[in-house]
Residue, then its C-alpha position, 0 to 999 in steps of 0.5 A: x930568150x936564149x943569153x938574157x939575163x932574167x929579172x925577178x918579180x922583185x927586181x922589176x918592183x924596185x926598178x919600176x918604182x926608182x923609175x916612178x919616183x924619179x921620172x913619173x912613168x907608171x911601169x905595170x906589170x905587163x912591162x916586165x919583160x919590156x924592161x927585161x929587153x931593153x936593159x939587158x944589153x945596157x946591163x951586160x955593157x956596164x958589166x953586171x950579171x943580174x938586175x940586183x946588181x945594177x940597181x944597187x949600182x943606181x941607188x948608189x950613184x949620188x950624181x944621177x948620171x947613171x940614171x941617163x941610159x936608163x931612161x933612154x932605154x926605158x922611154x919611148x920615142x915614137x914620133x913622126x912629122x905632122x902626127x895628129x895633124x887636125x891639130x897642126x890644121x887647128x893651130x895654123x887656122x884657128x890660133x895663129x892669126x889671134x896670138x901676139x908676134x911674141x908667140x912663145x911656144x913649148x914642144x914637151x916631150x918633143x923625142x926625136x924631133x919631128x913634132x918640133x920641126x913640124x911646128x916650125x914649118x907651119x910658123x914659117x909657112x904663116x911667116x911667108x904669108x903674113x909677111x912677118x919674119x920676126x920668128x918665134x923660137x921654139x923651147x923643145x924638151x925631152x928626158x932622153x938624150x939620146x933622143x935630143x941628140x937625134x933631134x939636134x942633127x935634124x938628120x932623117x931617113x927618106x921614109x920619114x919625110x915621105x909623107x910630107x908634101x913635096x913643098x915642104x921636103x924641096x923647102x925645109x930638108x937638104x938632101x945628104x944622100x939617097x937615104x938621109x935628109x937633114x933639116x935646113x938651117x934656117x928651120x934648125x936656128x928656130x928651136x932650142x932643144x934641151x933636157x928636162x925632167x917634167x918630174x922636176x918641182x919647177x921649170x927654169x922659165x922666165x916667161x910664160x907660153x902661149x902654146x904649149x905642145x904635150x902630146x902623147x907624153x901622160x900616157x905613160x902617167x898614173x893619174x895624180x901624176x898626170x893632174x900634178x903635170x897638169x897643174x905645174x905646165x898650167x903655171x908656165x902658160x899664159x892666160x888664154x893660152x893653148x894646150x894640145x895633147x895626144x888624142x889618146x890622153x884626156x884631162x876632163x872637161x872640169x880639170x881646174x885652170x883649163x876650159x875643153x875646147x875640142x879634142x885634145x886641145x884646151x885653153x888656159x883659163x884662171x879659176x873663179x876666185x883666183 
């Protein structure tokens, strides 16, 4: 394409490989013209004229700050409300009457929002059936800031609700105008969105979770990766405890600390002889 700037087959080994080692997402071959696209703009707006120069720039940054756009522009962020929803059907039927009303529950990986909008809707509907109001908060985690900033205004287009019962829209949306709606604040004061590298060696948890939402996020891992995150999420979970991830993703019905339950849904065991 015509003003792009090019990127050489050893350029985009170098930023691939600064992009695994600091965030775990395994970029092959096939995303090279992928990364071409979606950096270029950003490069031109930093003011370099080839991929060199701005991974040296990277390389350079002791803060890590400049690792921030990066990783906007790198990860993706698709998402939309109730997606995979057997497992939104499985939580509210199966799990919710059996967890304590402490629940405490994980959306990793939560990009702009949705799934941990979708989550609060379904605590707040069993809240209104049970009689219970004492709602649990929701940690909702996420590389991109960019994507946290979307998540945190909780504004969305008319055609991102559109499939969402009419129930749910009149009780959990404020209409803005004829093409945006914004999460209501009750459904908002639920969820704590922060900024979390899931590469990190630990997590700043004090507690452990019952439910942990991570979905459609190892995907984008290699395998020692994706056993590695598995292996870190399991020692923030309590026993018994649930995971869900994407539909696309599996662990094995053998992966050490988790018993396959259906699906894409498995459960925290402890090991034998541990």
């Amino acid at each position: 394409m015509e003003g792009l700037i090019d990127i050489t087959e050893q350029e985009f080994r170098r930023i691939s490989e600064l992009v695994y080692s600091r965030f775990g997402i395994h970029l092959t071959d096939k995303k090279k013209a992928l990364v071409r696209g979606r950096l270029n703009s950003l490069i031109k707006d930093l003011g370099f004229s080839s991929f060199s120069e701005y991974y040296n720039a990277l390389i350079s940054d002791k803060t890590g700050e400049s690792l921030v756009p990066l990783i906007d522009r790198i990860s993706t962020n698709h998402t939309y409300f109730f997606r995979e929803k057997d497992h939104f059907d499985f939580l509210e039927k199966q799990i919710l009457p059996e967890v304590p009303k402490d629940l405490r529950l994980w959306c990793a990986g939560c990009a702009t929002g949705e799934e941990a909008y979708t989550l609060a809707m379904i605590l707040m509907e069993e809240a209104r059936r049970s009689g219970n109001y004492s709602l649990p908060a929701i940690l909702a985690t996420d590389i991109s800031v960019a994507a946290l900033n979307t998540a945190s205004q909780g504004i969305y287009t008319s055609e991102r609700i559109v499939q969402l019962p009419e129930s749910y829209r009149n009780r959990y949306f404020k209409f803005l105008d004829k093409e945006q709606y914004q999460i209501s604040g009750d459904l908002k004061r639920m969820i704590l969105f922060k900024r979390l590298n899931l590469m990190d060696a630990g997590y700043p948890f004090k507690r452990k979770f019952h439910i942990v939402f991570c979905r459609n996020v190892m995907i984008y891992f290699d395998t020692p990766t994706k056993m590695e995150l598995i292996k870190k999420i399991g020692k923030y979970m309590e026993e018994d405890g649930y995971l869900f991830i994407g539909h696309s993703e599996s662990l094995g019905r053998d992966t050490p600390g988790f018993k396959y339950l259906r699906p894409a849904v498995y459960k925290r065991i402890t090991e034998p002889g541990k």
